[in-house]
DRENDO-1510 file (C-alpha; in Angstrom, 1 decimal, always signed):
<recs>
REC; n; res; u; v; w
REC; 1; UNK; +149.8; +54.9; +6.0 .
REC; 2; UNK; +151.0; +56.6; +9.5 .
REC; 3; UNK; +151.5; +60.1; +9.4 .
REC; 4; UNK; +155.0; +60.3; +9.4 .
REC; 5; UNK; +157.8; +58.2; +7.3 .
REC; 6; UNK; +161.3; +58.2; +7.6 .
REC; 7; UNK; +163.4; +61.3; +5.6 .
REC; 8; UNK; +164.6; +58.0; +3.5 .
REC; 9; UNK; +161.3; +57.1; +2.5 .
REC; 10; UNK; +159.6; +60.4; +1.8 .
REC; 11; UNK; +161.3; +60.4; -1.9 .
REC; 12; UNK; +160.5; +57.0; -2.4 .
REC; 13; UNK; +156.8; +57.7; -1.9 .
REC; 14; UNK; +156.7; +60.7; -3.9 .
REC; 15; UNK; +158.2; +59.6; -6.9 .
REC; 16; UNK; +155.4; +56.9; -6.9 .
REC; 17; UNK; +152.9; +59.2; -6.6 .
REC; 18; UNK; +154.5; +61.5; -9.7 .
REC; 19; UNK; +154.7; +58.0; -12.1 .
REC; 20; UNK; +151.1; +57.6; -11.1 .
REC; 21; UNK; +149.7; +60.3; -11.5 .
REC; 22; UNK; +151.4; +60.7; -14.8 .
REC; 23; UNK; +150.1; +57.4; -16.0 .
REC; 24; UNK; +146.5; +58.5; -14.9 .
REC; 25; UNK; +146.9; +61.6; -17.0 .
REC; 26; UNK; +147.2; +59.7; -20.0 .
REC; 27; UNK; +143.7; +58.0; -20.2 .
REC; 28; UNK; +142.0; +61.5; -18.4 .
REC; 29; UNK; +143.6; +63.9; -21.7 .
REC; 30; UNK; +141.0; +61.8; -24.0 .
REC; 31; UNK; +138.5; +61.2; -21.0 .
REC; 32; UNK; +134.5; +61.6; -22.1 .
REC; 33; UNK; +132.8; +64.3; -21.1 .
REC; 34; UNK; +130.1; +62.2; -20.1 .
REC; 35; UNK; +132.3; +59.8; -17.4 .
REC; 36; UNK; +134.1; +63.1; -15.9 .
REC; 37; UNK; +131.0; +64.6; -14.8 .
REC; 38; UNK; +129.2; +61.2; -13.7 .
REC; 39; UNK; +132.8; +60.6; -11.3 .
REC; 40; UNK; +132.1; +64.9; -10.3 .
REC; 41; UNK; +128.2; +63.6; -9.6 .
REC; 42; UNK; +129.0; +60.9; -7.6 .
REC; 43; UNK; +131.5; +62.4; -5.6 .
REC; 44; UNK; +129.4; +65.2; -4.4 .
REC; 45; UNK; +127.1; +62.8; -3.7 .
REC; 46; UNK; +129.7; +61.0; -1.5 .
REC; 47; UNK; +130.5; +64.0; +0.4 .
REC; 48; UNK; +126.8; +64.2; +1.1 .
REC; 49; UNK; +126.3; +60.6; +2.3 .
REC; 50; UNK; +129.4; +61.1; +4.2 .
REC; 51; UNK; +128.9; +64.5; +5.9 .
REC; 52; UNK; +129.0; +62.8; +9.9 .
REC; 53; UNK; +132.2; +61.0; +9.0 .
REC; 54; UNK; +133.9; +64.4; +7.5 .
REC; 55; UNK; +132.6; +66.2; +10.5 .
REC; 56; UNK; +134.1; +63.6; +12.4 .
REC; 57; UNK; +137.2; +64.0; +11.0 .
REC; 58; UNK; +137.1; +67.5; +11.0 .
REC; 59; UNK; +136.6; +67.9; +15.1 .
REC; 60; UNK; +139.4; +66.2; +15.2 .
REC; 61; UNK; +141.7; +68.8; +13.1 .
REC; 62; UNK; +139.7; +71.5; +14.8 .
REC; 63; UNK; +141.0; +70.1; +18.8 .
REC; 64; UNK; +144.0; +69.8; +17.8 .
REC; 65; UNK; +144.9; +73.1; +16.2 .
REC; 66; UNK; +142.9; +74.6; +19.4 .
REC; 67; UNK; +145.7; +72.4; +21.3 .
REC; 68; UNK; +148.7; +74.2; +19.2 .
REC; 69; UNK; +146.7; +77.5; +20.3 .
REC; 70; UNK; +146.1; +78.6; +16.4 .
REC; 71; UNK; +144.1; +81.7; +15.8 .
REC; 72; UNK; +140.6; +82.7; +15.3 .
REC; 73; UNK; +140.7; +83.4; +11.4 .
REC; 74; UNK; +142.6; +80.2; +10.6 .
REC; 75; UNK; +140.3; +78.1; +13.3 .
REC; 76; UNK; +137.6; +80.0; +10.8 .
REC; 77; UNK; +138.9; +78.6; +7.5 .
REC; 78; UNK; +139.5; +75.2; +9.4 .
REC; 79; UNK; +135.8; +74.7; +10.4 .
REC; 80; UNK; +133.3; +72.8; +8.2 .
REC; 81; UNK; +129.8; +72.4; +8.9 .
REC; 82; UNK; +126.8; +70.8; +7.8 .
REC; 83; UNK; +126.2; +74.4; +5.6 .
REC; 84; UNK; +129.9; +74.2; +4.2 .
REC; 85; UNK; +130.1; +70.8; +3.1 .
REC; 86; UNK; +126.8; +71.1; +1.2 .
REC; 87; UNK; +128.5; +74.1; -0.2 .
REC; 88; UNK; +131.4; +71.8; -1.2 .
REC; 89; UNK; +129.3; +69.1; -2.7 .
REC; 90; UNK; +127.4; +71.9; -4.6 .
REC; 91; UNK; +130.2; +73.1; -6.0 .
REC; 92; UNK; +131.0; +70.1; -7.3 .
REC; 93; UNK; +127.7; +69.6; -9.4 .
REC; 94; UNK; +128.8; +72.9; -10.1 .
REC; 95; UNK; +131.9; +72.3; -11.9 .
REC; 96; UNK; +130.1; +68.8; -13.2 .
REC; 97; UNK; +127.8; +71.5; -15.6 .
REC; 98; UNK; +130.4; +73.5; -17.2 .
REC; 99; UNK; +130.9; +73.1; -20.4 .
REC; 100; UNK; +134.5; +70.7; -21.2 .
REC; 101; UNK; +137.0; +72.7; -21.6 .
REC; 102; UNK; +139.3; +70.4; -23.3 .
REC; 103; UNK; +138.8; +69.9; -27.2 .
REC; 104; UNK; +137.7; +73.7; -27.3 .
REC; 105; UNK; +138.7; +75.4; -30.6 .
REC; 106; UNK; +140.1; +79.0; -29.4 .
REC; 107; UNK; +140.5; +80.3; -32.8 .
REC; 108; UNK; +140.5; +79.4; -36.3 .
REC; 109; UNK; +141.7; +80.7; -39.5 .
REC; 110; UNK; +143.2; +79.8; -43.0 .
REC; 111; UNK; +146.5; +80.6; -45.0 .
REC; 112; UNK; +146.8; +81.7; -48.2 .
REC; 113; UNK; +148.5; +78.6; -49.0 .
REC; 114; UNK; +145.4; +76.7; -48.2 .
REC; 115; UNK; +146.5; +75.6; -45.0 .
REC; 116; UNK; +143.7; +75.4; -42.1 .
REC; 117; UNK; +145.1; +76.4; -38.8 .
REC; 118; UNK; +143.1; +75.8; -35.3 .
REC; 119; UNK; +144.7; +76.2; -31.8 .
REC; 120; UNK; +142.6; +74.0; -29.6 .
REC; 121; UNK; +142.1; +73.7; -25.8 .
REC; 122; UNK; +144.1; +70.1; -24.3 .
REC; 123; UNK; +145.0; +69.1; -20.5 .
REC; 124; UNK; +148.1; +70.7; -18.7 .
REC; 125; UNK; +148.6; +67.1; -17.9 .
REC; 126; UNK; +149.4; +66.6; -13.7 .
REC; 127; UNK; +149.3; +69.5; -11.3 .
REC; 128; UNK; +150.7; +69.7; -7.8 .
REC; 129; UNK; +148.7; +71.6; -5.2 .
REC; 130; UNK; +150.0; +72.9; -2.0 .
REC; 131; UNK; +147.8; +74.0; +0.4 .
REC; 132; UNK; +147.1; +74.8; +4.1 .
REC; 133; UNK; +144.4; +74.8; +6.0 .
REC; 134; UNK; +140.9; +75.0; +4.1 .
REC; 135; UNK; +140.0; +71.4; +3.5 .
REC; 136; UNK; +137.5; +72.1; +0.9 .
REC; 137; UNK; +140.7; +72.9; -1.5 .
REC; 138; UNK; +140.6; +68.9; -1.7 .
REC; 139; UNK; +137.5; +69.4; -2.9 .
REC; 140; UNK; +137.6; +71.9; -5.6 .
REC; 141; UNK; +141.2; +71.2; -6.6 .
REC; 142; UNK; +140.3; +67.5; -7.7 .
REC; 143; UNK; +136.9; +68.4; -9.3 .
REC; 144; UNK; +138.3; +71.2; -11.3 .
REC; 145; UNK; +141.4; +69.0; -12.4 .
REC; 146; UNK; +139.6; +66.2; -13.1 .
REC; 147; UNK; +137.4; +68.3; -15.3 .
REC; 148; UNK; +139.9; +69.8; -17.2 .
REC; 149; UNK; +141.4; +66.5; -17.8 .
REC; 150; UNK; +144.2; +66.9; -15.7 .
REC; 151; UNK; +145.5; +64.4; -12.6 .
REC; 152; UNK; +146.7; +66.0; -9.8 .
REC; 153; UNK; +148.5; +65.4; -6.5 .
REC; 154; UNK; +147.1; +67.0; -3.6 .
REC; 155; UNK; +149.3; +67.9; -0.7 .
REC; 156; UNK; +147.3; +69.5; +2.5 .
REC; 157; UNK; +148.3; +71.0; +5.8 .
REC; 158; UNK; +149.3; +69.0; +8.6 .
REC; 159; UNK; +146.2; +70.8; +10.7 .
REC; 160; UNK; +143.6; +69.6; +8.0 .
REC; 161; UNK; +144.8; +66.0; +7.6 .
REC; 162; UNK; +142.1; +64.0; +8.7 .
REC; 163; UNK; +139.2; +66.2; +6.9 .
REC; 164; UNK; +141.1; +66.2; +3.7 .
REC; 165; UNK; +142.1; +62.5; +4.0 .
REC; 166; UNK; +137.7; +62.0; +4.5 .
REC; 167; UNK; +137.0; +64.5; +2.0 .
REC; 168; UNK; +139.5; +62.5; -1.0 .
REC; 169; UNK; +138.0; +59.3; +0.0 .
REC; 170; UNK; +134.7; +60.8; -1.3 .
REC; 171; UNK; +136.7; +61.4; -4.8 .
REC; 172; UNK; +137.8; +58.5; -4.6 .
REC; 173; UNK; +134.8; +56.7; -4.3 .
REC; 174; UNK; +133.7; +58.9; -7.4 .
REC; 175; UNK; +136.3; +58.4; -9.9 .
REC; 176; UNK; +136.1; +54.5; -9.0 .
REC; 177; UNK; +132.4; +54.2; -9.8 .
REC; 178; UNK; +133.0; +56.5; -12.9 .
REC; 179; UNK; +135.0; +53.8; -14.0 .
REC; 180; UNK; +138.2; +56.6; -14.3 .
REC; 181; UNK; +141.8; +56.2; -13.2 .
REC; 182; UNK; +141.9; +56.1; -9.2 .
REC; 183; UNK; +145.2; +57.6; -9.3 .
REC; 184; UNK; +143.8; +60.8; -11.3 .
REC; 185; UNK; +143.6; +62.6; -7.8 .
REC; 186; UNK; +145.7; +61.3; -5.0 .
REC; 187; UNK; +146.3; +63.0; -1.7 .
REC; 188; UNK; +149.8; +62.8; -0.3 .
REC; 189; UNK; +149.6; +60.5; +2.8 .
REC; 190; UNK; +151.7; +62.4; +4.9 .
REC; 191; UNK; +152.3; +65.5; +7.2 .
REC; 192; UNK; +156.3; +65.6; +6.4 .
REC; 193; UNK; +157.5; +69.1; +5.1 .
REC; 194; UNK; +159.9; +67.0; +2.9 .
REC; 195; UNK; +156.4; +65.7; +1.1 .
REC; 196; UNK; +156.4; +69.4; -0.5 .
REC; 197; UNK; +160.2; +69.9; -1.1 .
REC; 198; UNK; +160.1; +66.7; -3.2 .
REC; 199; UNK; +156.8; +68.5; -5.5 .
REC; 200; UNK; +159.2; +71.0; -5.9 .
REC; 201; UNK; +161.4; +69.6; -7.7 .
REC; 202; UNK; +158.9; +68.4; -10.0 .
REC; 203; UNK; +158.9; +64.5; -9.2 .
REC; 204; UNK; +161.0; +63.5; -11.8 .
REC; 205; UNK; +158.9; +65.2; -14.5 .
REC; 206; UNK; +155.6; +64.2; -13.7 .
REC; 207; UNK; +154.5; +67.3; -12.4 .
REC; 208; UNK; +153.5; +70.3; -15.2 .
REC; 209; UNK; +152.5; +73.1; -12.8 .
REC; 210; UNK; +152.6; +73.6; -9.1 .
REC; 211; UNK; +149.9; +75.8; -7.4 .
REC; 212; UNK; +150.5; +76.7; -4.0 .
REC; 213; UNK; +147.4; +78.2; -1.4 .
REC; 214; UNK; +148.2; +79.2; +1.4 .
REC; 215; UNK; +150.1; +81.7; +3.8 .
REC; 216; UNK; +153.1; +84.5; +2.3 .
REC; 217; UNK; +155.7; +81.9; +4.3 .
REC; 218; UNK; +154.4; +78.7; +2.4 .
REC; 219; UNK; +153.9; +80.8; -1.5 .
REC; 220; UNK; +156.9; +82.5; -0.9 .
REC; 221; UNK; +158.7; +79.3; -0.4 .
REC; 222; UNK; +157.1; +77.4; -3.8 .
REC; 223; UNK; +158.0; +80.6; -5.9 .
REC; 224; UNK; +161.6; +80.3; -4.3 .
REC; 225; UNK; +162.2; +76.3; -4.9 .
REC; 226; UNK; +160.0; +75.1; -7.8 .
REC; 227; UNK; +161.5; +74.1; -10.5 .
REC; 228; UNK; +158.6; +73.4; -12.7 .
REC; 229; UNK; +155.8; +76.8; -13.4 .
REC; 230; UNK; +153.8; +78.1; -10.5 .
REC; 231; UNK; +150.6; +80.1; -10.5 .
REC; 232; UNK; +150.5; +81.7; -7.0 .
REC; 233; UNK; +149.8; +84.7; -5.2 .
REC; 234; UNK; +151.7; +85.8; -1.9 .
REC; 235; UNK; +148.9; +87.6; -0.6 .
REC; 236; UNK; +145.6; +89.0; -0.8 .
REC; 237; UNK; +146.3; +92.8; +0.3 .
REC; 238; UNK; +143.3; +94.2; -0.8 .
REC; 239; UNK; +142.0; +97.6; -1.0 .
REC; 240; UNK; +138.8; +99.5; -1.2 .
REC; 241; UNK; +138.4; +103.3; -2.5 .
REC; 242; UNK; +135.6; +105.0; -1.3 .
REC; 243; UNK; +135.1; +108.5; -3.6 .
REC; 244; UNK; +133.7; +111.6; -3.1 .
REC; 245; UNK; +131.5; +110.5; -5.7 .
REC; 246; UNK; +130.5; +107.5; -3.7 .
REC; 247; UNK; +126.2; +106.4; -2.4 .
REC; 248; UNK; +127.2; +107.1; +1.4 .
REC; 249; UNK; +124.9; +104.3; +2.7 .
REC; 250; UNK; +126.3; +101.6; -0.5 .
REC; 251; UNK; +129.7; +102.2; +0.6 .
REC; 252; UNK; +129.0; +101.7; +4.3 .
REC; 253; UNK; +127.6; +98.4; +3.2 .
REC; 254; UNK; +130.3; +97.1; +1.1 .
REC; 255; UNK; +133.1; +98.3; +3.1 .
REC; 256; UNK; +131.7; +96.4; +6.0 .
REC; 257; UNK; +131.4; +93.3; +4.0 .
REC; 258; UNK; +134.8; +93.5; +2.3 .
REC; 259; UNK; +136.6; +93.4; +5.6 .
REC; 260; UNK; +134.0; +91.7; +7.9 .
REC; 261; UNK; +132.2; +88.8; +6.1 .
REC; 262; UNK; +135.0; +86.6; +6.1 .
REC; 263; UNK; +138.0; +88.1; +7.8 .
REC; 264; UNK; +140.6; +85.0; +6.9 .
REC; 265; UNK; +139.7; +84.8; +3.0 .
REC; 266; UNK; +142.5; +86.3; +0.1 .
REC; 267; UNK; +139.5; +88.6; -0.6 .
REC; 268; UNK; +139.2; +90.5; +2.7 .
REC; 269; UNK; +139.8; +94.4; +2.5 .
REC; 270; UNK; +142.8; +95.1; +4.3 .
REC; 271; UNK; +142.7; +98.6; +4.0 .
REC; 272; UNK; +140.3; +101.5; +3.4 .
REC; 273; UNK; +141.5; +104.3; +1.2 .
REC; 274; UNK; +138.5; +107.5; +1.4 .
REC; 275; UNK; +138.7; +110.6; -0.7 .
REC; 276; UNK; +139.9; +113.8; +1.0 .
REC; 277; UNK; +137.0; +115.4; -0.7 .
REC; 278; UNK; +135.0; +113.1; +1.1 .
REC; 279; UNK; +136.2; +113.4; +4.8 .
REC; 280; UNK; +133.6; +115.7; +5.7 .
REC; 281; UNK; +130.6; +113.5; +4.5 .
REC; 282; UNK; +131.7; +109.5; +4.2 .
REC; 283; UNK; +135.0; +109.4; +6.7 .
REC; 284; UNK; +133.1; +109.6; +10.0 .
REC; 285; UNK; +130.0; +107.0; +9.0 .
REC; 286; UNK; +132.8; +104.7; +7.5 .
REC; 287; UNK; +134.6; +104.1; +10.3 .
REC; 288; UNK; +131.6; +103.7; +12.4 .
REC; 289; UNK; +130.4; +100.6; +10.1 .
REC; 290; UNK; +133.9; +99.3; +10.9 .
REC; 291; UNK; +133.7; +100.0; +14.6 .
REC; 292; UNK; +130.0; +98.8; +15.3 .
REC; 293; UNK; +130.6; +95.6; +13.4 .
REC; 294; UNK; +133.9; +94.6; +15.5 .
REC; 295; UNK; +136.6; +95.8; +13.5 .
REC; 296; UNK; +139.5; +97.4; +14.8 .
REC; 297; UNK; +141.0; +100.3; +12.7 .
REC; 298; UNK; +144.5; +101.5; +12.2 .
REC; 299; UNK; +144.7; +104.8; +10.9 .
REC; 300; UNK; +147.2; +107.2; +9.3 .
REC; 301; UNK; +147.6; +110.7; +11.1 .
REC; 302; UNK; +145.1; +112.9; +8.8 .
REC; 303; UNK; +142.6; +110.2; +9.8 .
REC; 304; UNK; +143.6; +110.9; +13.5 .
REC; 305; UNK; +143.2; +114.5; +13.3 .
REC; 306; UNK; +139.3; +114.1; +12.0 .
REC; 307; UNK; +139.0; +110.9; +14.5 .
REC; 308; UNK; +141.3; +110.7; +17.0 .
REC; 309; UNK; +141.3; +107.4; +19.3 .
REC; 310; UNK; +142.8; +105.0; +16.8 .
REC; 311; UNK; +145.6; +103.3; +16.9 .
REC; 312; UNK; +148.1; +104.9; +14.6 .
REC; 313; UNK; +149.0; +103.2; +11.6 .
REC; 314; UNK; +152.8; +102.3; +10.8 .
REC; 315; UNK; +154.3; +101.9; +7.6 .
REC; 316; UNK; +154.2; +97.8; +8.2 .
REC; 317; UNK; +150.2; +98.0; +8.4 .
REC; 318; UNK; +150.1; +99.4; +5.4 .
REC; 319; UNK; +151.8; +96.1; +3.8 .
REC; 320; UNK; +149.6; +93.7; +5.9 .
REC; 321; UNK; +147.7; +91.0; +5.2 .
REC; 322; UNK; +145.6; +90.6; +8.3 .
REC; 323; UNK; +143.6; +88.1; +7.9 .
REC; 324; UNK; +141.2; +89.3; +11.2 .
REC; 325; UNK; +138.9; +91.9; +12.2 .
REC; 326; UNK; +141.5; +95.2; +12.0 .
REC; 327; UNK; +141.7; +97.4; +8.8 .
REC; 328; UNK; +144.1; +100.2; +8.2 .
REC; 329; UNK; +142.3; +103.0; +7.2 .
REC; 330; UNK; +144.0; +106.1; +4.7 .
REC; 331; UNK; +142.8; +109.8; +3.4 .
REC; 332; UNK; +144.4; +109.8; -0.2 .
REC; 333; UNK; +143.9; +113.1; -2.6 .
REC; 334; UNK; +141.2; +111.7; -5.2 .
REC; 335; UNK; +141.5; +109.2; -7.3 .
REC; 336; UNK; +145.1; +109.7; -8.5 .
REC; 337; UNK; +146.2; +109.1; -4.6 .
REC; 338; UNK; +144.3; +106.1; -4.1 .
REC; 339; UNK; +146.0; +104.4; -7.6 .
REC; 340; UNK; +149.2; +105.4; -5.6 .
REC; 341; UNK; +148.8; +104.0; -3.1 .
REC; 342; UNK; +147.5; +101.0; -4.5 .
REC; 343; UNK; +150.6; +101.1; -6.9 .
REC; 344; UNK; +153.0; +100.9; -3.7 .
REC; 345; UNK; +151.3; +99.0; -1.3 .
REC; 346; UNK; +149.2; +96.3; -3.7 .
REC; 347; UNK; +149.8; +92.7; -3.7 .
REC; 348; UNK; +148.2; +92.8; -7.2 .
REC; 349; UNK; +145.2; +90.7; -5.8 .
REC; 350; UNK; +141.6; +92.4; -5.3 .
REC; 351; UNK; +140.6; +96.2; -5.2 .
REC; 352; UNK; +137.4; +97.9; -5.1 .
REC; 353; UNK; +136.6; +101.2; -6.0 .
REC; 354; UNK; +133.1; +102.6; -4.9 .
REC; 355; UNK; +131.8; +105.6; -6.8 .
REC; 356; UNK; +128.9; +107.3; -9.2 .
REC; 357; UNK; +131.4; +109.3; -11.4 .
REC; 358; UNK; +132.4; +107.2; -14.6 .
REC; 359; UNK; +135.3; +109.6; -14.9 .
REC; 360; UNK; +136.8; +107.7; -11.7 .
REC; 361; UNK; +135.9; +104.6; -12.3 .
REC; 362; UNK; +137.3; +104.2; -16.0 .
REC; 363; UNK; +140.5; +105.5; -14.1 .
REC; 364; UNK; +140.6; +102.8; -11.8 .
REC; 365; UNK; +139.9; +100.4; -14.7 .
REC; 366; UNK; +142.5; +101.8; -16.8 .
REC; 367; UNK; +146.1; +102.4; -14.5 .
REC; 368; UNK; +145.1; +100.1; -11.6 .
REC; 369; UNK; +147.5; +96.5; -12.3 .
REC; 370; UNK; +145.4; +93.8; -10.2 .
REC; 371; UNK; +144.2; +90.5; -11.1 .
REC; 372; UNK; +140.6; +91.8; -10.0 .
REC; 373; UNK; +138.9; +95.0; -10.1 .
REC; 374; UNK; +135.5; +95.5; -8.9 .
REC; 375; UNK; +132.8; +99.1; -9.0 .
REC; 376; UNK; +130.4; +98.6; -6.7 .
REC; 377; UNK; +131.2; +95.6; -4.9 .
REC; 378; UNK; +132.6; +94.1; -1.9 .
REC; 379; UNK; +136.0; +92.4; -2.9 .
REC; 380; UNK; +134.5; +89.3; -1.2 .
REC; 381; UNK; +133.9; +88.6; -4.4 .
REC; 382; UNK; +137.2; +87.4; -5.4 .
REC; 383; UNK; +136.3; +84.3; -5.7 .
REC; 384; UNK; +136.0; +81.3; -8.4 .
REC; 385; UNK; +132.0; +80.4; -7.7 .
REC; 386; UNK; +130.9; +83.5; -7.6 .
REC; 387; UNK; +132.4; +84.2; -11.3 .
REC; 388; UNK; +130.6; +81.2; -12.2 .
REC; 389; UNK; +133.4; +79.1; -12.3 .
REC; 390; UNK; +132.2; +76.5; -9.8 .
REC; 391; UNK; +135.0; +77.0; -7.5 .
REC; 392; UNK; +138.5; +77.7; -8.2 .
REC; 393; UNK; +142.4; +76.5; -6.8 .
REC; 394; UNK; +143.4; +80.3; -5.9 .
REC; 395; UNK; +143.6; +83.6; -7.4 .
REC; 396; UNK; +146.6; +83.9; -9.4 .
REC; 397; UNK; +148.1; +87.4; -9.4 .
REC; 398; UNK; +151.1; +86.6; -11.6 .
REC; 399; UNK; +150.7; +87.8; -15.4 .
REC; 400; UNK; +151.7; +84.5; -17.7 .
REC; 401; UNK; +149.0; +82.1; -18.8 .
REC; 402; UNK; +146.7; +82.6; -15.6 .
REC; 403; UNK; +145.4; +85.5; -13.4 .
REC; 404; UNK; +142.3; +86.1; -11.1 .
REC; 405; UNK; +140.8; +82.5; -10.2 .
REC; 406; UNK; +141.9; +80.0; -11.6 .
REC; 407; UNK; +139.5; +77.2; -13.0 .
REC; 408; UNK; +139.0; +74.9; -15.4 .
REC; 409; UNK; +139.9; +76.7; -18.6 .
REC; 410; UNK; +143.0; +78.4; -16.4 .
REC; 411; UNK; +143.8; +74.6; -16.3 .
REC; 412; UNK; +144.5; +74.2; -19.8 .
REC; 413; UNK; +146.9; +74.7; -22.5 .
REC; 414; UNK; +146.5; +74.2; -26.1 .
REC; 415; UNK; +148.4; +73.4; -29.0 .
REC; 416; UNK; +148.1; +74.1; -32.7 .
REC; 417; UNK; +146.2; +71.4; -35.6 .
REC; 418; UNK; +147.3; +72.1; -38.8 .
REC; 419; UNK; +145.3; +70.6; -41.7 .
REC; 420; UNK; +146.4; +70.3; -45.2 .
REC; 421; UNK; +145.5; +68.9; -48.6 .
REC; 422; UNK; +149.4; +68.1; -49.6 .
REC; 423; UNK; +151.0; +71.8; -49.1 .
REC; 424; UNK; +154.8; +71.7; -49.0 .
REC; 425; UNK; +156.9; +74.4; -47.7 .
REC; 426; UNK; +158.9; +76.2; -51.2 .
</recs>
């Protein structure tokens, strides 16, 4: 199908792939475990055997968002490469040797009356994802759906057509060979916007749950317009809190990585919050780290009076996802500043706090309302793999049924299996 279809066909199309999809959901909520992770198997080893065509495709995304003059970080979560698509296919196998999910009993318990009561683990049934440009969402999106015994419509950015379209082909090529539904992970054909307002409405019913990744503009949107649930985060405005209490050479090293290992990822640090009590013996070294491994720093005016140089920091960098090598960079009063400032400035994602004393830290823990909280880490860690999950759709930073990455048990409900030997209610 060409890349564009008429405003009078995009509903047309969608509302196929909803009924679809639907119908493949059916046959995947009973699916063996066995032929769900042969079909995850086989696509990873698709995506192997097909690593020059998906390069292929990719150089072509990649010159053309060059073209359009798109920036660095998203050129960055754009590329693939012969390292990143093994990563993809491992993740895959990944997912393939996690336990099922669906079937799980959560809990058990009996009545007095005699009644046996068990709330068990089942599919959410077809999920909608919206995403932008990191092509390897095709990727983990359908293996973790498919696992979970869900179907799911996929619906990429314009920029990463052509990888996406040669990374589904791989799934594809799984799920056939598996012997499972082809329509149990479909990939909307086209670049039209109206493709994602039609999701929205929730194709008729097919779709259960809609999960958006991407940019503020495109989750902001979803949250705004879907009528059906939505597990989502705006943004990742993450911070790190470096204590007085804090190793001085740990927290040079994991501030570093926070921001700099991956400037365009959710997980990046956005900004640097260090103790006052600290200024005299972490500040100085701190911002060095930043400045000797290419990051720019924004920082408020009792940073510029130890270090002056910077550019200041406005109230608007303080509420900015950057997404690039710059950092804004604070002096808060102890611990009880820096959950402050988290407290007004937080997009509820990922925050760090770096520090010996256990007093601190169990503060952090305790009053600190984000999805993810990490001691002693770099919050690059936000991220479905590396909690063992295989790979993940996104972080959700909303508080009903999922939050923090979402995988395959975040991709299930449950319902309740009541067994009786003849009770009647009185």
């Amino acid at each position: 199908m060409s890349d564009t279809v008429t405003a009078a066909d995009i509903d047309s199309l969608m509302l196929g792939i909803g009924r679809r999809a639907r119908a493949a959901a059916r046959p995947l909520a009973f699916a063996d475990t066995a032929a769900k992770d042969k079909a995850l198997r086989l696509m990873a080893d698709a995506i192997d055997a097909s690593r020059e065509e998906i390069l292929a495709a990719n150089a072509r995304d990649l010159e053309r968002a060059r073209e359009n003059g798109l920036s660095g970080a998203f050129l960055d979560r754009l590329t693939l490469n012969d390292a990143r698509i093994a990563g993809i296919s491992q993740g895959i196998r990944e997912i393939a040797a996690l336990a099922d999910p669906v079937g799980e009993t959560i809990a058990a318990w009996e009545r007095p009356n005699g009644l046996k009561i068990e709330r068990v683990r089942t599919p959410l049934g077809v999920i909608g994802v919206i995403y932008e440009s990191r092509p390897n969402v095709t990727a983990d999106a359908g293996a973790l759906c498919l696992k979970a015994g869900n179907a799911v419509i996929l619906r990429g950015g314009s920029d990463s057509l052509h990888s996406s379209r040669a990374i589904h082909a791989c799934l594809v090529e799984g799920l056939k060979a598996a012997g499972l539904p082809q329509d149990a992970i479909q990939l909307v054909p086209v670049s039209d916007r109206a493709a994602v307002g039609a999701m929205l409405t929730g194709l008729d019913g097919a779709i259960d749950v809609i999960v958006p990744r991407g940019g503020k503009s495109l989750v902001g949107r979803v949250q705004a317009e879907a009528r059906v649930p939505v597990f989502a985060h705006l943004e990742g405005l993450c911070h790190v809190y470096v204590d007085a209490s804090a190793d001085l050479d740990m927290a040079k090293k994991i501030v570093v990585n926070a921001k700099m290992r991956r400037t365009g990822v959710c997980g990046s640090a956005e900004t640097l919050l260090v103790d006052s009590a600290a200024i005299g013996t972490h500040l100085i070294p701190l911002l060095e780290a930043l400045t000797q491994a290419g990051c720019e720093i924004r920082a408020s005016a009792a940073v510029l009076k130890v270090h002056p140089g910077f550019r200041p920091a406005t109230e608007e960098d303080w509420r900015t996802e950057y997404l690039d090598a710059i950092i804004s960079v604070a002096i808060v009063d102890g611990i009880s500043g820096a959950i402050d400032h988290i407290a007004r400035y937080s997009s509820h994602h990922t925050e760090a706090v770096i520090a010996e004393d256990p007093a601190v830290v169990e503060r952090f823990f305790n009053e600190v309302d984000s999805a993810i909280l990490l001691h002693n880490a770099s919050t690059q860690f936000a991220d479905g793999g590396e909690f063992g999950m295989g790979a993940e759709i996104g972080i959700a930073t909303g508080k009903m049924h999922a939050r923090g990455p979402v995988g395959v048990e975040q991709l299930t409900s449950f319902n309740y299996r009541v067994h009786g030997t003849g009770q009647i209610r009185p």
